[in-house]
C-alpha positions in Angstrom: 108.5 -12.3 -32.9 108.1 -15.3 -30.2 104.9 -15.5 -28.4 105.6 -13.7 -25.1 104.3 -16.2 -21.9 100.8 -14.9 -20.6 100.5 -14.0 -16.9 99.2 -16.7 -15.4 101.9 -18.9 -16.7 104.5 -15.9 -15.3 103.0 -15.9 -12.1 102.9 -19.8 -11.6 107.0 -20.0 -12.3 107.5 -16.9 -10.0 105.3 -18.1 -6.9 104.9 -22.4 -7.2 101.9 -23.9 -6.2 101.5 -26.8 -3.6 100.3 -30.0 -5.1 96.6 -30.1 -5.4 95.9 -26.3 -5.3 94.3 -26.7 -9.0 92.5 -30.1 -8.0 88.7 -30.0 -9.2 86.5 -29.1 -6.1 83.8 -31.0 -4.9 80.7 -30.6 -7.3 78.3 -29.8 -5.3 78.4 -27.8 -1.7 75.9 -30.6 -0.3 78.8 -33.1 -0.8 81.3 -31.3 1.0 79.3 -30.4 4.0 77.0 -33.5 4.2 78.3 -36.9 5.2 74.9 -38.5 3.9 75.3 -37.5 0.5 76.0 -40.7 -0.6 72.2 -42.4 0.7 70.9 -38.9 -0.4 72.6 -39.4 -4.6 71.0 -43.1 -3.9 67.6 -41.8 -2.8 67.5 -39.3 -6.1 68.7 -41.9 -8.0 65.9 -44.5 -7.0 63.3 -41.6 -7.3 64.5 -40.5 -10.6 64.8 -44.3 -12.1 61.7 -45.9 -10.5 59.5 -42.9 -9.8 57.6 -42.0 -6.8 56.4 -45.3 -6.1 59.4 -47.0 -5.5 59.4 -45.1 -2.1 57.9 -45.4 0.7 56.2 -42.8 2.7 59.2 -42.0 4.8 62.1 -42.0 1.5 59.7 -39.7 -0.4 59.4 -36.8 2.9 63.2 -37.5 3.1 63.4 -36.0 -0.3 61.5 -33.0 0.8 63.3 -32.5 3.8 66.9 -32.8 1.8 66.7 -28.8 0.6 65.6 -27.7 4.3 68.3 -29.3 6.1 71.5 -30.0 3.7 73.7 -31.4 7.1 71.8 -34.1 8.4 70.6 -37.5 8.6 66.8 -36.4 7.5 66.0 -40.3 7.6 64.7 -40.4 11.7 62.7 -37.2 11.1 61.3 -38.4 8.4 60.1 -41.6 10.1 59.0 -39.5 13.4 57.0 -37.1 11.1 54.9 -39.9 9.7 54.6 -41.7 13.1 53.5 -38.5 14.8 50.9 -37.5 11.9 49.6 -40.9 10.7 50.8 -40.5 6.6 52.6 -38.6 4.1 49.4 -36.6 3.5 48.7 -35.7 7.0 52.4 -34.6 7.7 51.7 -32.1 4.9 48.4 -31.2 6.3 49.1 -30.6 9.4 49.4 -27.0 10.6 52.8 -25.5 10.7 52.5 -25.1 14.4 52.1 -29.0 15.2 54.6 -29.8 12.8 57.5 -27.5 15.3 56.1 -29.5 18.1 58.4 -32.4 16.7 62.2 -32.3 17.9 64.1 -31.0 14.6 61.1 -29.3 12.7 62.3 -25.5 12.8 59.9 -22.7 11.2 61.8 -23.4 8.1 61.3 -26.7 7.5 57.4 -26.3 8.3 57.1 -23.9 6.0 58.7 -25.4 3.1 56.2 -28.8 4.3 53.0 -26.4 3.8 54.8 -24.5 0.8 55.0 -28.3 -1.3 51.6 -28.7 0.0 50.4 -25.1 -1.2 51.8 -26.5 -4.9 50.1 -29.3 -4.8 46.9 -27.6 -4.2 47.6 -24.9 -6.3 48.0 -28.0 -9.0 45.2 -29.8 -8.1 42.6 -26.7 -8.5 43.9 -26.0 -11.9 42.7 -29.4 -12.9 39.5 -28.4 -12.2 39.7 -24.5 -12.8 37.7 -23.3 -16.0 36.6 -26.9 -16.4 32.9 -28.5 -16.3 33.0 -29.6 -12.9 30.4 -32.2 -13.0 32.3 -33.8 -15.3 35.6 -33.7 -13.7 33.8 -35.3 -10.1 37.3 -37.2 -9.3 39.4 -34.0 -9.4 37.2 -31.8 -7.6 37.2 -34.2 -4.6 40.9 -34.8 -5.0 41.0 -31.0 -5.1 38.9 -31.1 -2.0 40.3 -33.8 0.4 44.1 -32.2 -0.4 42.6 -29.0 0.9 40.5 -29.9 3.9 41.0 -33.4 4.7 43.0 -32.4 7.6 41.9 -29.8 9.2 41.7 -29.7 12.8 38.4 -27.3 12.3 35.9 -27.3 10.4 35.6 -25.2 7.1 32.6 -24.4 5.1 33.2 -24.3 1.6 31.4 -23.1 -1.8 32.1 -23.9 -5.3 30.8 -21.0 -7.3 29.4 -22.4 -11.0 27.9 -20.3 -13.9 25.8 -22.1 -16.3 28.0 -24.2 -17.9 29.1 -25.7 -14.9 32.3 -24.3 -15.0 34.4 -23.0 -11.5 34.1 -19.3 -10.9 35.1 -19.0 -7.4 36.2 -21.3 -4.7 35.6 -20.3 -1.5 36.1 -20.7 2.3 33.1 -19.0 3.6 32.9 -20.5 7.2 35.8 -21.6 9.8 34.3 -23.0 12.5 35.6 -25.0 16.1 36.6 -29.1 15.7 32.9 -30.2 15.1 30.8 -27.4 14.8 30.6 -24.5 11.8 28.2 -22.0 11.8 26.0 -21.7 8.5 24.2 -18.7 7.0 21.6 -19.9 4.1 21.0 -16.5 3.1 24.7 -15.6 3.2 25.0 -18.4 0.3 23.2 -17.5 -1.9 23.3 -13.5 -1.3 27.1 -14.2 -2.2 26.0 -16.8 -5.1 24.2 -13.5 -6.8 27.1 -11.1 -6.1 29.0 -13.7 -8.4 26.2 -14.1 -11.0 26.6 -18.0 -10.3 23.9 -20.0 -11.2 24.9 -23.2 -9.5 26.5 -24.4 -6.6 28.7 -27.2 -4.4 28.5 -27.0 -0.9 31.7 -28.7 0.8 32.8 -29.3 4.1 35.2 -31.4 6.5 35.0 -33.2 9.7 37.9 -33.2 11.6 37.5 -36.4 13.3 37.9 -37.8 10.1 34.5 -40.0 9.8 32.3 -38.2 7.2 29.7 -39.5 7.9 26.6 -36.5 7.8 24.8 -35.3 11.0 21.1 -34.2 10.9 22.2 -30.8 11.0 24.3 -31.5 8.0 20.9 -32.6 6.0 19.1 -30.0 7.3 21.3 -27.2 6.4 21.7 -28.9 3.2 18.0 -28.4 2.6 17.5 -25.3 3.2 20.5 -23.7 0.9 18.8 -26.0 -1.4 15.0 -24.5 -0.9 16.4 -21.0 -0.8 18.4 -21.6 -3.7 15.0 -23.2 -5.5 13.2 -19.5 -5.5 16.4 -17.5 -6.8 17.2 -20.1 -9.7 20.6 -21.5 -8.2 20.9 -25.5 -8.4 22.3 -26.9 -5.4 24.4 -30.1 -6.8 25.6 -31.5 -3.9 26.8 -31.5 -0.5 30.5 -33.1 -0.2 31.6 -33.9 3.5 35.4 -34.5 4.0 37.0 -36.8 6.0 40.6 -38.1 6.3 38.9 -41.7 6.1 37.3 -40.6 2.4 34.0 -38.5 1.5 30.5 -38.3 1.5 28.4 -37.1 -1.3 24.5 -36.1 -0.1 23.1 -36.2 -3.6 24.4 -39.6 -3.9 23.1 -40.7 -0.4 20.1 -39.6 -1.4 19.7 -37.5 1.2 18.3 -33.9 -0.6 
């Protein structure tokens, strides 16, 4: 008995097709919507081949800016972002509302800036998350800078240690105004006993960006420390923040 035709092949002789009705689509929707795909596929390419260091500042925040908005030239907002802002690292440190005070930043595309900067965080912390901090210095003050560097107030922060050194908690304890942040010795270390931590970091940021420390910043410093002295909790350092670099106290010789 002959093979009897499927449908398809019924249906094409009954009702013919223009020419091209069958012809392969485009293979990806960015493609047919975007006429920039072609420097976009060039971009990748170059990023993919050469690595993150074969772009500049600009080509790596156009990458970003690619998945938030698929229909345009996302070259001059780039470029604008990182005049406005300074660098790449300020552009993704900056708060979400700054960020819509440049023409063509949306909500969306701000948060997806703060959601890449979230990860990168998130990353960062885990290089020094169940780790002996002391002896991982460089990636707690990477962790650090990435998190407070730009900040347009000032943060108090704590890392919690138990007796190996290791992270238990890390904490925003104080937000204060752009140069001032209020303090509480007794807060410290009431909260460094709720966590049975037997030694602590004390961080903060200057906004201004010099982080350079005040007399108050020594003086504070000192009495966490001499507080911290009676109840058996080691104060290792005091870290200030700045977008120009850091500060260490302990290595200052300043407590």
């Amino acid at each position: 008995m002959a093979d009897e035709p499927d449908e398809r092949q019924i249906f094409l002789a009954e009702f013919p097709q223009p020419a091209g009705a069958f012809a392969k689509k485009p293979a990806t929707r960015e493609k047919a919507l975007s006429p920039h795909a072609g420097h976009r596929d060039r971009l990748r390419a170059r990023f993919a081949e050469a690595g993150p260091d074969a772009l500049a500042d600009y080509e790596l925040l156009e990458l970003l800016l690619f998945r938030s908005i698929p229909r345009r030239d996302t070259k001059p907002l780039a470029k604008a972002l990182i005049a406005r802002f300074g660098s790449f690292g300020a552009v993704l440190g900056a708060d979400p509302k700054r960020l819509m005070e440049v023409p063509g930043v949306k909500e969306a595309v701000a948060t997806d800036l703060k959601t890449v900067a979230a990860a990168a965080q998130r990353m960062l912390k885990g290089e020094i998350a169940a780790r002996e901090v002391l002896g991982s210095w460089n990636a707690v003050i990477d962790y650090c800078k990435a998190a407070m560097a730009y900040e347009t107030r000032e943060q108090f922060r704590i890392l919690f240690l138990d007796k190996k050194n290791a992270l238990i908690a890390d904490e925003v304890q104080q937000t204060g105004t752009v140069d001032h942040t209020p303090v509480y010795p007794r807060e410290v270390m009431r909260r460094a006993l709720e966590l049975s931590s037997t030694a602590i970091i004390l961080v903060h940021n200057h906004p201004s960006g010099d982080p350079t420390p005040s007399r108050a910043d020594i003086e504070m410093t000192h009495k966490i420390a001499e507080i911290g002295e009676t109840l058996n909790i080691v104060v290792h350092d005091h870290v200030i923040i700045g977008k120009s670099g850091h500060v260490s106290l302990k290595g200052l010789g300043l407590f």
